[in-house]
Structures are given as structure tokens and as C-alpha cells.
C-alpha positions, 0 to 999 in steps of 0.5 A: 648799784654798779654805775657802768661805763660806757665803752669809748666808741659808742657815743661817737657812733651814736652821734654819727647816727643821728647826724646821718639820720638828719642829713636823711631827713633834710634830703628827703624833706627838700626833695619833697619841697622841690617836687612841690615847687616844680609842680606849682611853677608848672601849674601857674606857667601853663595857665599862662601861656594858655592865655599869653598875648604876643606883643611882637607884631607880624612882619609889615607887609607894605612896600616903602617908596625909595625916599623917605624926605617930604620935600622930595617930589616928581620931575618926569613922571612913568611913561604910561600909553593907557594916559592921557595926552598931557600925562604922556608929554610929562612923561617924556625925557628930551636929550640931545634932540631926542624924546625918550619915554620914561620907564621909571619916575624922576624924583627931585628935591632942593636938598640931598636926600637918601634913597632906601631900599623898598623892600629887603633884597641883595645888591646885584650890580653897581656901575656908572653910566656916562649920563645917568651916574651911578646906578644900582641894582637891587634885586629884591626877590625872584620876581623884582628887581628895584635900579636906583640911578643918579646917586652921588654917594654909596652906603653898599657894595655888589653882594651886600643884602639890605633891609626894607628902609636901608639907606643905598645912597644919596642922590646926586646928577645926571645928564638928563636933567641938568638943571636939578643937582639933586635927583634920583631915578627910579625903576622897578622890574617885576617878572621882567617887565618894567612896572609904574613904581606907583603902582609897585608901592600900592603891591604886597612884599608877599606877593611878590616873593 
């Protein structure tokens, strides 16, 4: 039998027929892998998130007192007409022969100590007061605005925007109550009028926006 020679380019095509024939089937194989795949992530996620818990808690509601050290306690208490007597005498700030009422409370403390912001806010005004010192006023949002007198020190500038917790300054003097060398007075302003800061910490931020 007469053996024929194969002619020079069939087997190179024939090998790049099987080489397209298996890059072929390699692709449509991972193509069908990859659709499986997708489609069981899908499947496992969306059974997740049904049943997902946020550990992120809600934000907190509450209002902080202007100070966060223990050792820091009330000098002249809130000017209040509906209290008693002896809370009233308490209340009242005696400068150069003068009773005044006090709007505010006047924290005092053997030891310097930080005066936060009470809620988130924006530094409205810095000034100095000849008897007060230097005073800041912060307004917290449309309806209340928290001032911080006596501080020694300022940790802000006007137009700066402070978190809940934000250290403003550091208490210092003033002329009112000469005898203490760390105090701080505190007022708070809601819709306009002046308000107990005690009750002020017992409010809600949300209501109060």
C-alpha cells in the first residue's frame, strides 16, 4: 500500500484547531463556573442581610454638663423665683454692694478643670469681660445657645464647630468670686430666654433642634 504524505500545513492547522477548540471550552466552562458562583454569593448574602443586626448604636440623645471632673461642685446656685428663701439668698452674686440675681450656675473646683460643649454646636462669639473674663458663646442649634464665662484658656476660635464632649477651655477667675481661682459660669438661653442649666441637662438634643 502506498503510504501518503501528509502535506506541510495540515498539522499545523489541525493543532490550531484543537487549541481554539480548548480555549473554547476553557471559556465557556468558566464562564459557567463564575455564573455559579455569583449566584450562590447572591443567595448566602441575601440571607444575611435579611437577618443582619447593626452594632452601630443610634446617636445619643442626652445632654452632658459643661464639666466632666468629680471634684467640681456649685458656688452660686440658678436664680429661681418659684424657690424657697434660703435657695434664692444662695443664689444671689454680692459685687461692690450689689445683690444680682444669678442667671446662670457657678461651678468651682480646687483644680483646674475643662468645660465641654453640651451638645454639638458652633462658636458664635469670643470676647473678655473686664469682670467675668473671657466668655464664650456657643450656639448649639436654632433654639439654644449655651455662654461659658471665667475661662483661662481657649481650645476654639469664633466660627469653629464643636462636638458634644469638645474641651472649650479651662476654667479660670473672675471678679465676682474672687476668693476661688478656678471657676466657671454657666448659662443657658433656649428660644431666647434664659433657662436653669439643671434643667437644661435633664432636656433632649432632639428636642431642641
Amino acid at each position: 500500500m502506498k503510504k501518503r504524505k501528509l502535506r506541510g500545513y495540515v498539522l499545523p492547522t489541525l493543532y490550531l484547531i484543537i487549541i481554539a477548540a480548548v480555549f473554547v471550552g476553557v471559556n465557556v466552562f468558566g464562564k459557567s463556573l463564575k455564573t455559579i458562583s455569583y449566584d450562590s454569593y447572591d443567595f448566602v448574602m441575601s440571607a444575611f442581610k435579611n437577618n443582619v443586626v447593626s452594632v452601630v448604636k443610634d446617636e445619643d440623645d442626652t445632654i452632658i454638663k459643661p464639666f466632666a471632673s468629680d471634684k467640681v461642685e456649685v458656688a452660686k446656685g440658678y436664680y429661681d423665683i418659684s424657690a424657697d428663701d434660703k435657695q434664692q439668698q444662695n443664689a444671689l452674686i454680692y459685687y461692690e454692694k450689689t445683690y444680682m440675681e444669678n442667671t446662670g450656675i457657678l461651678y468651682k473646683a480646687q483644680e483646674k478643670f475643662d468645660a465641654l460643649a453640651t451638645m454639638d454646636g458652633t462658636i458664635k462669639d469670643i470676647k473678655e469681660d473686664e469682670i467675668l473674663g473671657i466668655v464664650v458663646e456657643v450656639q448649639n442649634s436654632s433654639k439654644v445657645t449655651t455662654i461659658y464665662y471665667s475661662l483661662s484658656e481657649l481650645n476654639v476660635a469664633i466660627g469653629d464647630s464643636v462636638k458634644k464632649g469638645d474641651v472649650i477651655g479651662i476654667s479660670g477667675t473672675n471678679k465676682l468670686e474672687s476668693q476661688e481661682s478656678n471657676v466657671m459660669l454657666f448659662e443657658v438661653y433656649v428660644d431666647g430666654n434664659v433657662v436653669n442649666p439643671e434643667d437644661y441637662y435633664n432636656m433632649k438634643i432632639s428636642e431642641l433642634k
